[in-house]
N, C-alpha and C positions, 0 to 999 in steps of 0.2 A: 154423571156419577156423583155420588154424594162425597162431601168431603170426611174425612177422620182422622182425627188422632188414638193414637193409642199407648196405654202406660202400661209399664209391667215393673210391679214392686217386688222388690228384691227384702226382705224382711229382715237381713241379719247386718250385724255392725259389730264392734272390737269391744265399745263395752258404751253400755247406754245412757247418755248423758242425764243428767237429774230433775231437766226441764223437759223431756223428750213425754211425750203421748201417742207419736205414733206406733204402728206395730213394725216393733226390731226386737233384735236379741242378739245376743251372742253366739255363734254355731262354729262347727270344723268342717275339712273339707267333705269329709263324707256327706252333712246335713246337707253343704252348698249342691254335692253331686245330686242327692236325691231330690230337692227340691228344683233343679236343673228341669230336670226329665219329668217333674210335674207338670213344669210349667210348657214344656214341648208339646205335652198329652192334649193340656189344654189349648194351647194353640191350633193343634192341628182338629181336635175337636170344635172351636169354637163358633164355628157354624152352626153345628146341630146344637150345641148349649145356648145360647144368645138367639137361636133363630134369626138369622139373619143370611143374606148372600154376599160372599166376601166381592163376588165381582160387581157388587153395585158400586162400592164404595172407593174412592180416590185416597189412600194414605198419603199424609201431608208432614205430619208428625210421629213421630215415635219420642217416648222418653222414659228413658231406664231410673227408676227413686226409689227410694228405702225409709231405713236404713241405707245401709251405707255400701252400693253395687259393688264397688272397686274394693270390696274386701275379698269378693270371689273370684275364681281362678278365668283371667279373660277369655279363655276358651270359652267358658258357659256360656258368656256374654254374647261373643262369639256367633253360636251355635243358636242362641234365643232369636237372635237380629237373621239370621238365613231362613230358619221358619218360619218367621212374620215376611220374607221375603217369596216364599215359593207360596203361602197360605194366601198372599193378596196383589202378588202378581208385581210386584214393583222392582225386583233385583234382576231383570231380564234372564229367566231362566231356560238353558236350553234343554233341547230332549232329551239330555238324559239325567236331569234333575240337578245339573250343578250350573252356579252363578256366572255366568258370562263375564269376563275381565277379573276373573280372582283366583288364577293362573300364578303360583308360584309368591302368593301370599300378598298381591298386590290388591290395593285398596279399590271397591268396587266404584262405579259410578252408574249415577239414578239418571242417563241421557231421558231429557223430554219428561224430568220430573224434579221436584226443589223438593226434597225431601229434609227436613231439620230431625236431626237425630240428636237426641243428646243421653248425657249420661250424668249420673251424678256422684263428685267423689270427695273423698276427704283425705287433706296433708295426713302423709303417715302410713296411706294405704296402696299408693300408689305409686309402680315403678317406671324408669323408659320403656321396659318391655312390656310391661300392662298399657301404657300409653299407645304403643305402636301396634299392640294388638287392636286398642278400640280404632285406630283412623284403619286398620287394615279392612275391618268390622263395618267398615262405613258410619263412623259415629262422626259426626262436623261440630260437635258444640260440648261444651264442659261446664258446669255450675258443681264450682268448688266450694267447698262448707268454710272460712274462715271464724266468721262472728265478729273478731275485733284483731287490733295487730300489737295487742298487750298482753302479756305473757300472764299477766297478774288474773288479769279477766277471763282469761283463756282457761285456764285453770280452776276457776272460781266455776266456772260454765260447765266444768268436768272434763271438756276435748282433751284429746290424746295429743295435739299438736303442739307445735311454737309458732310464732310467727315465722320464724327461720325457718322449720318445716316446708308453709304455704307457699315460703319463697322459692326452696327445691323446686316442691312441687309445680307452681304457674309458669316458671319458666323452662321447667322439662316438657311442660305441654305446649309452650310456644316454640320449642326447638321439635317437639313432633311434628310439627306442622298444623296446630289448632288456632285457627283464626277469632273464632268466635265462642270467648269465654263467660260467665258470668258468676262472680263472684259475693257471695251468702255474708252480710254483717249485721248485727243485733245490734237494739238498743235497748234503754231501760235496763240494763243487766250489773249484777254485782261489782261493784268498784267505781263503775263507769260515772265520767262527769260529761261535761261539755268539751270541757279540753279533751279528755279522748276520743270521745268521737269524730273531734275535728280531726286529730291525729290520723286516727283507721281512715277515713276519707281521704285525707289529706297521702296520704303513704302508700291505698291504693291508686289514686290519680296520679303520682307522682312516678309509678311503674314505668320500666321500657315500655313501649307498648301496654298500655293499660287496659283495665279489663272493657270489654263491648255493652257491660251489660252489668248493673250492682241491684242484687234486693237487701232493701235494709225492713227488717222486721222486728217488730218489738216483743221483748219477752211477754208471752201468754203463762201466767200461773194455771197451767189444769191440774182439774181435783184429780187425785191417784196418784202425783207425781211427787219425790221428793222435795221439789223445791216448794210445791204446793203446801207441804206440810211446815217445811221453814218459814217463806214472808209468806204465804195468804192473808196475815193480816198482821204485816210488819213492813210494808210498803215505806218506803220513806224515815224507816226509823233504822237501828244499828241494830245487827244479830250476832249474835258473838260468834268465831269459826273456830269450830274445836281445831282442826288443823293446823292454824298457824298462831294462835293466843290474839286475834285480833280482832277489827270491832268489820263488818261485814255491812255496807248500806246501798238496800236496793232504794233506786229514784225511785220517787210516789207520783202519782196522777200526774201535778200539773207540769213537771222536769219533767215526766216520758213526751206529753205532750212538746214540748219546748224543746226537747230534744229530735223530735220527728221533726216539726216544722225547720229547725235548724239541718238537718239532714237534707230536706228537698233542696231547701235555699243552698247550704253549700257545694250539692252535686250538680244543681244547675251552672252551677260556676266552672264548672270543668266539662259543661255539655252533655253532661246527662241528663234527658227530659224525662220527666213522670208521667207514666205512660196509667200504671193504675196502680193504686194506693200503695203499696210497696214494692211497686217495681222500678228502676231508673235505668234508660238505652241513652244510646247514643244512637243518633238516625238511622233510620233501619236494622239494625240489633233487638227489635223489642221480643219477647218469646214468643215463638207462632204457636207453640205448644198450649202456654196458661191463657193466650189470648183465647184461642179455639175456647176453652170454659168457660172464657166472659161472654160469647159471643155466641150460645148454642150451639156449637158445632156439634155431633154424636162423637164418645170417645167408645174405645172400647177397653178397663184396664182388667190386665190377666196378674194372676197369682193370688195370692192369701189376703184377705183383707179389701182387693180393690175395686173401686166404685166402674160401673157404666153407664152410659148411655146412650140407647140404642133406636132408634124409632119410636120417639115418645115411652121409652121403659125404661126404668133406673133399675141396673143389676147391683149387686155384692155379692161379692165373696166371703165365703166363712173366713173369717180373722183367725182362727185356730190354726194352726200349719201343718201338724199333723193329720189334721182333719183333709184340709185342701188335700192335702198328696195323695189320700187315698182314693182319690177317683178324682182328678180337676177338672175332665170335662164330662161333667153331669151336672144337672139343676139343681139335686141334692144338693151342692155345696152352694148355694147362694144361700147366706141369713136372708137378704130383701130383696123382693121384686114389685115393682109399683107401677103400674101405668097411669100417666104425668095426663091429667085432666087438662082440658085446656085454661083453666084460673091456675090453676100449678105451671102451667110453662106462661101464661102472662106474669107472676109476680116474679119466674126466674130470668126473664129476659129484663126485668127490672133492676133487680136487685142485684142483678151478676154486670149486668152493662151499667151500671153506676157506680160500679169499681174503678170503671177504667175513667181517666181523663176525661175523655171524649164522650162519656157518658152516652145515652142510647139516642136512636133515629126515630123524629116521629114515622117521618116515612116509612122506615124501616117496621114500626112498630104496627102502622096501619096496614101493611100489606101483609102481613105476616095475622093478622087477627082482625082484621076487614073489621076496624075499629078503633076509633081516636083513643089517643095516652087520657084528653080531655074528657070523652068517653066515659070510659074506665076509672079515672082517678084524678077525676076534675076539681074535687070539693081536698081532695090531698095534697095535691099540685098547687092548689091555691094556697092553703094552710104553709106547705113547706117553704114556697117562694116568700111569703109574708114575714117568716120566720129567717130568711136569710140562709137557707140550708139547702137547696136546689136553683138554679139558677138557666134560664132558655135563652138560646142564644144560636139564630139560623138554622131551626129547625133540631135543634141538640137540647138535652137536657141532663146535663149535670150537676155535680156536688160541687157548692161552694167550700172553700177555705173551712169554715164550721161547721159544714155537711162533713166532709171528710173526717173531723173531731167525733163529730157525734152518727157518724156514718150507722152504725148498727140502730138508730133508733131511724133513721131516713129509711132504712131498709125495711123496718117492721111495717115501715108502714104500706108496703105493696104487697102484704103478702095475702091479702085481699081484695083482689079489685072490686072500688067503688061504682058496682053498676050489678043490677040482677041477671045479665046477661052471663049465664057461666056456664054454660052447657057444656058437656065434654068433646 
C-alpha cells in the first residue's frame, strides 16, 4: 500500500491578521455547519473525483489547517476525522458502520497503525471541552499559532491573543492529555529585536513540559495584504502607527537574516535540531505530516482552496467557498489539474528534499529516475558546490549555511534538469 497524508482546510478564522494570504475569513456557525457537510460530500465522493482507489493507499497523516479549525464547533471536527475514517479504512470500523472503541465518547485507537493527527489552533479559540473533544476525535498532536510572547508584537501582528492567553491555552492541552505539541513563532516582525526573540525562545523552552516541536518563520510581505501595502518598501526603516502615536520598525534584510541564524543557534541550545529550514524537534517530534511534502509522499487535501497530489497529478480546489460547497465532489470544482512530467517531479524531489537538513539521497535519487543527481545536474552541482551553497556528504546533498540564505536562488536552479533526457 502506498503511503498518504491528507489535509483538510478549514477556511475560517475570528478575524484576519494583516500579514495573512492564505484563504480565511470570518464566518458563523451556520457558514461553519454548511461548509461541514461540504466537506463530508467531498470525502466521501473523493474516489470518483481524484480517481483514485482509497484501498490502495496506507493513511499515515491527517492534518486539519486554515484559518483557524478550533474556531468551529468540535463536533464538525469530530464528524470530518470519522469519514476519512470509514472512507480509508483506518478507524477499525465494524458492520454496522460505527468506530470500534468509541463507546460512550471514549478516545479511539489506530491498533497496528501510527497515525499522526493533528489540528491546528489559536489562544482565544479554544476550550477544555473543545480540547477533550479533539483527543476523543483521535487527534494526538497540536500546533498552536503563538508568533511571539510580547504582547506589544502580538498586537502589532493583529492576533486576537496575549501571551497570557497561549498560556491558558498550552497548558489546558497538556492537562488534556496532549503529548506532542508544536508551537508557531515569527521573526522579522513589527517591534521585534534580538532581545526578543531571545525572550519568545527563551519563555517557550523555559515551559513545564516544553513544547516537542517550534517553527519559527519569518514574516513573508505578500502583495494583496495589508502589511504589504505598509513596509513593502519600508523594511528597515520607521512607519508611523496610527494607533498608538508611535514610530513602528520592521527589521530589513540583513537583522531578519541575523535574526534566523540567531533562532537555529539558540533552539539548538535547548535541543531543538533543525530538521528543515523552519522547522525545529526535539528527537523524534519532527512532523511526519510536512515531511511527507519534502519527501514526495501523495497527499490528498480536501476543501476550498486545497492542493493534491495524487499519482503523479497535482489537483486544486477552487478557492471560492461558495463555489466549493456547491458540489465538492466533482472535477468542476478543481481551478488546476496537471500531470507532473517526469523533469517536473526530478526538480521537485530536488528542490522540496533540500529543504530539509538532511537534504536528498543520491541513492534514493537514482532509483527513483534510473539516473545520477551528476547525470541530470552535474554542470549545477559543480557551480553550487564552488559557490559554497550545497555541500555532499555520504551520499547526501544538502544546503550549506549560505545555501539556506540564498535557498530560493539554489532552488531555481533544479527546476530544469541539466540533461536532454526528459521524457515524461
Amino acid at each position: 500500500m502506498k503511503p498518504l497524508g491528507i489535509y483538510i482546510h478549514i477556511p475560517f478564522c475570528v478575524r484576519k491578521c494583516g500579514y495573512c494570504d492564505f484563504l480565511s475569513m470570518p464566518a458563523g456557525p451556520d457558514m461553519h455547519g454548511r461548509y461541514t457537510e461540504a466537506l463530508l460530500r467531498e470525502i466521501n465522493g473523493c474516489e470518483g473525483k481524484f480517481r483514485f482507489d482509497a484501498g490502495e493507499y496506507d493513511v499515515r497523516t491527517v492534518y486539519i489547517g486554515g484559518g483557524t479549525p478550533s474556531v468551529i464547533d468540535p463536533k464538525h471536527i469530530k464528524r470530518i476525522i470519522r469519514s476519512l475514517e470509514k472512507v480509508f479504512g483506518f478507524g477499525q470500523i465494524n458492520e454496522k458502520g460505527n468506530l470500534n472503541g468509541d463507546r460512550n465518547g471514549s478516545r479511539p485507537e489506530y491498533p497496528e497503525k501510527d497515525i499522526e493527527v493533528t489540528i491546528e489552533v489559536n489562544p482565544g479559540t479554544v476550550t477544555r471541552e473543545k480540547l477533550a473533544v479533539y483527543r476523543q476525535s483521535g487527534i494526538n498532536r497540536l500546533s498552536i499559532g503563538l508568533q511571539s510572547v510580547d504582547d506589544r508584537e502580538l498586537k502589532a501582528l493583529g492576533r486576537i491573543h496575549s501571551y497570557s492567553d497561549f498560556e491558558r491555552t498550552y497548558y489546558a492541552a497538556r492537562e488534556a492529555g496532549f503529548e506532542n505539541i508544536n508551537v508557531d513563532i515569527m521573526t522579522a516582525i513589527p517591534y521585534q529585536t534580538m532581545e526578543s526573540l531571545e525572550k519568545t525562545i527563551d519563555t517557550l523552552a523555559g515551559l513545564d513540559t516544553p513544547p516537542e516541536h517550534i517553527s519559527a518563520y519569518s514574516l513573508i510581505l505578500e502583495e494583496g495584504t495589508p502589511f504589504y501595502e505598509k513596509y513593502a518598501e519600508k523594511s528597515g526603516d520607521e512607519t508611523e502607527n496610527e494607533n498608538e502615536g508611535d514610530r513602528i520598525r520592521l527589521p530589513g534584510e540583513d537583522e531578519e537574516r541575523a535574526m534566523y541564524h540567531f533562532a537555529v543557534e539558540h533552539l539548538a541550545k535547548y535541543g531543538y535540531s533543525r530538521y528543515e529550514i523552519s522547522n525545529f524537534a526535539r528527537p523524534g517530534h519532527e512532523s511526519r505530516h510536512n515531511t511527507s511534502y519534502w519527501t514526495g509522499t501523495d497527499y490528498l487535501g480536501l476543501g476550498a482552496g486545497a492542493s493534491s497530489l495524487i499519482n503523479n497529478v497535482r489537483f486544486r480546489n477552487e478557492a471560492e467557498t461558495e463555489g466549493y460547497m456547491c458540489d465538492p465532489a466533482t472535477t468542476d470544482r478543481f481551478s488546476e489539474e496537471v500531470r507532473l512530467g517526469r523533469s517536473d517531479r526530478i526538480a521537485e524531489f530536488m528542490f522540496l528534499g533540500l529543504r530539509m537538513s538532511r537534504g536528498i539521497s543520491e541513492d534514493e535519487f537514482l532509483s527513483r529516475f534510473g539516473i545520477t543527481v551528476d547525470g541530470c545536474f552535474g554542470s549545477v552541482l559543480t557551480k553550487l558546490i564552488r559557490d559554497g551553497l550545497i555541500k555532499r556528504n555520504e551520499g547526501n546533498i544538502s544546503l550549506t549555511e549560505d545555501g539556506v540564505d540564498y535557498g530560493n536562488y539554489v532552488f531555481s536552479r533544479f527546476l530544469e534538469p541539466a540533461t536532454d533526457d526528459r521524457s515524461a
